[in-house]
C-alpha positions as CSV (number, residue, x, y, z in Angstrom):
1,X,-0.4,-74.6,3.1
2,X,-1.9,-74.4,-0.3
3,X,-0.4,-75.2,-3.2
4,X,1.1,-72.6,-5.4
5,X,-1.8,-73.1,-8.2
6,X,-4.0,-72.4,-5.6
7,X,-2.3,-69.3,-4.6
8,X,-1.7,-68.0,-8.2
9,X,-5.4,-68.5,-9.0
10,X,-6.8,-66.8,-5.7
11,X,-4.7,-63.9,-6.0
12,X,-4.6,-63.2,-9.7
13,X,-8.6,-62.9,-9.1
14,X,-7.9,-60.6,-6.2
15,X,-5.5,-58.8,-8.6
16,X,-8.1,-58.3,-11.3
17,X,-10.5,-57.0,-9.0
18,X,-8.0,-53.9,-8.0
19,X,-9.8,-51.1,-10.1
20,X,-7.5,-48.7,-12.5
21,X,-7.3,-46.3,-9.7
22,X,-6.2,-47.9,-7.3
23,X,-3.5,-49.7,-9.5
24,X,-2.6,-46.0,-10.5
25,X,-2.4,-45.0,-6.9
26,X,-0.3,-47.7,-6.6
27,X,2.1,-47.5,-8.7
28,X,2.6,-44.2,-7.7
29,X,3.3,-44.8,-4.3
30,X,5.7,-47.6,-5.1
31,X,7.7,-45.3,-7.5
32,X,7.6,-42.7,-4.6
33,X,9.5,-45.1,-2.0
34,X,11.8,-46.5,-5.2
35,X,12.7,-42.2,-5.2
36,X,13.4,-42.1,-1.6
37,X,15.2,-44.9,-0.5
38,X,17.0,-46.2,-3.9
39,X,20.6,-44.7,-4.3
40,X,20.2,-44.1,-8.1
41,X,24.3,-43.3,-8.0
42,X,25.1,-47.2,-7.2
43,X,23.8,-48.1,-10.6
44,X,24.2,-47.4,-14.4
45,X,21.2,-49.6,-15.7
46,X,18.2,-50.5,-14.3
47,X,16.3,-53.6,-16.1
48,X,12.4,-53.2,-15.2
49,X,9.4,-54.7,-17.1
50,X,6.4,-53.3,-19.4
51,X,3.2,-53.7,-16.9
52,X,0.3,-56.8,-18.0
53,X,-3.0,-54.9,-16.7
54,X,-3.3,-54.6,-13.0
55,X,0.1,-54.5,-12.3
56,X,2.2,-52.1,-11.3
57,X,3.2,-49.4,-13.5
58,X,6.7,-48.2,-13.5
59,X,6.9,-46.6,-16.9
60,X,7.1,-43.6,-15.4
61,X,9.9,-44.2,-13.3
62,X,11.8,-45.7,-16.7
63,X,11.1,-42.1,-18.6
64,X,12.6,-40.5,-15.3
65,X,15.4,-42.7,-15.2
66,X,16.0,-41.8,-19.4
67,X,15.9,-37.9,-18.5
68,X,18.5,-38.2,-16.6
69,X,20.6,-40.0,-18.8
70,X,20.6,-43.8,-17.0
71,X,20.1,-46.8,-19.5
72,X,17.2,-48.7,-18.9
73,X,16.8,-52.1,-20.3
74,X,13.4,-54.6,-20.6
75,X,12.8,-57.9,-20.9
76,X,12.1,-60.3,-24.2
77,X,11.7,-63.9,-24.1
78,X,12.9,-66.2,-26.3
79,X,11.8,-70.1,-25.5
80,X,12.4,-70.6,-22.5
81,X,14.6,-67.9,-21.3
82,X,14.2,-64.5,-21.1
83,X,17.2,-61.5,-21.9
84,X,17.1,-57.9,-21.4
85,X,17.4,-55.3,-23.8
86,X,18.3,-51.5,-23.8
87,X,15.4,-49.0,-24.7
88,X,15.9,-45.5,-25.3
89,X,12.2,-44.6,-26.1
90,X,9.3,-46.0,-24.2
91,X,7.0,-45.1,-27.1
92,X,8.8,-46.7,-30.1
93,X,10.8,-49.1,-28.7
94,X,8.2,-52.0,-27.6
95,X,6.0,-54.3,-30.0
96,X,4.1,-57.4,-28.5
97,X,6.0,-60.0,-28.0
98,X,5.3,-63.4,-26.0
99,X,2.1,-63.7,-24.0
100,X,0.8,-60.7,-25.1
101,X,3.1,-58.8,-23.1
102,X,5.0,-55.9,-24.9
103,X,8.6,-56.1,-25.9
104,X,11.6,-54.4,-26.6
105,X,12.6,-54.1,-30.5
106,X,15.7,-52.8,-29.7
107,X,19.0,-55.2,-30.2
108,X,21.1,-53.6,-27.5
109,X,22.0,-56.0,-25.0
110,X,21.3,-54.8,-21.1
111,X,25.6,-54.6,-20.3
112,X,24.6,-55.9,-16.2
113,X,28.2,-54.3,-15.3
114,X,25.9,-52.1,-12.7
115,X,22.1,-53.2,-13.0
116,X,19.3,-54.2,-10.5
117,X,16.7,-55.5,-11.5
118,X,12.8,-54.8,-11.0
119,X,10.8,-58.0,-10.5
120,X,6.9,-58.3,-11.1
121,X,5.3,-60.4,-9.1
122,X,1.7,-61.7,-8.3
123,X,2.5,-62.1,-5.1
124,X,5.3,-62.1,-2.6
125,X,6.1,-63.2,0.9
126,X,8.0,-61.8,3.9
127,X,11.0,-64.2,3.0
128,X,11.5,-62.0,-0.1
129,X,10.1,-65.4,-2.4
130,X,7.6,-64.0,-5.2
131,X,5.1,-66.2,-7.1
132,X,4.4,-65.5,-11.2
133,X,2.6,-66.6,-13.5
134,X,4.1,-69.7,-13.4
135,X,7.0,-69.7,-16.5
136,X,9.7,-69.3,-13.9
137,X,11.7,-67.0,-16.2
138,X,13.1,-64.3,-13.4
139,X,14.2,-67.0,-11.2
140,X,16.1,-68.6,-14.2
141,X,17.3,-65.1,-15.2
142,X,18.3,-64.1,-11.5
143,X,19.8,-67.4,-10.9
144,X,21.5,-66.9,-13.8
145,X,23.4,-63.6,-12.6
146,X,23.4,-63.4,-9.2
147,X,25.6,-60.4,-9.1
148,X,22.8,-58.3,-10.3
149,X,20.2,-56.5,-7.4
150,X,17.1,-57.3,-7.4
151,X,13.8,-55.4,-6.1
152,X,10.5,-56.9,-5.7
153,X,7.3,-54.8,-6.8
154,X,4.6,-55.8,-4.8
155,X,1.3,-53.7,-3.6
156,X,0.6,-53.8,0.2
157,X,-2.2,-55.9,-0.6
158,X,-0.5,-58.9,-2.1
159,X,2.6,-59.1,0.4
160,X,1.9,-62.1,2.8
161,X,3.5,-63.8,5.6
162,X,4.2,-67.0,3.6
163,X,3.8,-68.6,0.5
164,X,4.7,-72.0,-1.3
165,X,8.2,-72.3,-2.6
166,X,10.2,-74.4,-3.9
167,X,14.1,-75.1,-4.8
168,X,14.0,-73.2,-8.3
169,X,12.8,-70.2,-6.3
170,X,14.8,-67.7,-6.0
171,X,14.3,-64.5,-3.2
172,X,15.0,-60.8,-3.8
173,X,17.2,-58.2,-2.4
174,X,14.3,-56.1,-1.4
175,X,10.7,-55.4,-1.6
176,X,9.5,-51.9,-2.6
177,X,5.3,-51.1,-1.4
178,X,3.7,-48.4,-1.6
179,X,4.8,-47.6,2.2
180,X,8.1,-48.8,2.5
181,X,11.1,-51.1,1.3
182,X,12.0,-53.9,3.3
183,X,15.8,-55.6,2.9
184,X,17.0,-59.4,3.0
185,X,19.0,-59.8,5.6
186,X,21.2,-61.1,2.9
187,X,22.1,-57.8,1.8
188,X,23.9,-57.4,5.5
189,X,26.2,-60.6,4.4
């Protein structure tokens, strides 16, 4: 099996290649099945992330989720961990922040009473295991509070059998595509 590097580097070059459209098309189709199979009533806040280029946008499902009148919260990074914070305005609420990536302003603590959370990923694997960009911040933050959900974000394309893992990986409670969601048997349990 090849080493997680390896993995990272092949598919983050597959990842840039994905043109604007199709990203769009997408994201689209992922918020699509997030509508259809997500039971919006079995949560009060939903903690999702501001997209890097190429990934998957879900900032329209966060200005959907405002309308009707759910709190969503974002992620900032501090160090070496990573907290979420409450955003009631996707256009004023953000500034870049670490890595370029933008961040909320907002000093409103995500409350996690009744959260799941959206994970990016670069890729993940039919054992619900994603791979990053390497920082390991949502398996610290997930790890962290286990009693939150947690829903992978993954295009078609960059779902695979398999890939490298190790112990400070953590898996997800599902895995929304553009065609489907599939469930951890762990959510059975």
């Amino acid at each position: 099996m090849k080493s997680k590097q390896e993995v990272r580097k092949e598919y983050m070059a597959l990842r840039n290649a994905v043109s604007k459209e199709d990203n769009y098309q997408a994201s689209a189709q992922i918020i699509e099945q997030i509508m259809e199979h997500l039971d919006f009533d079995a949560y009060e806040e939903y903690l999702l992330f501001y997209p890097l280029e190429h990934e998957i946008n879900l900032l329209p499902l966060a200005a959907q989720l405002l309308q009707i009148g759910k709190q969503v919260a974002f992620p900032r990074v501090h160090g070496d961990t990573m907290d979420f914070y409450q955003v009631t305005n996707l256009r004023k609420d953000f500034a870049e922040g670490c890595f370029h990536v933008m961040e909320p302003q907002t000093e409103v603590p995500a409350n996690l009473r009744s959260s799941i959370c959206f994970v990016p990923g670069l890729v993940y694997d039919s054992r619900f295991f994603r791979l990053g960009y390497g920082k390991g911040y949502y398996d610290r933050y997930l790890s962290a509070y286990p009693q939150i959900d947690s829903a992978g974000i993954c295009s078609n394309r960059f779902f695979l059998p398999e890939i490298p893992v190790d112990e400070r990986d953590v898996s997800v409670d599902r895995i929304f595509t553009e065609t489907g969601v599939y469930y951890n048997e762990r959510m059975n349990e």
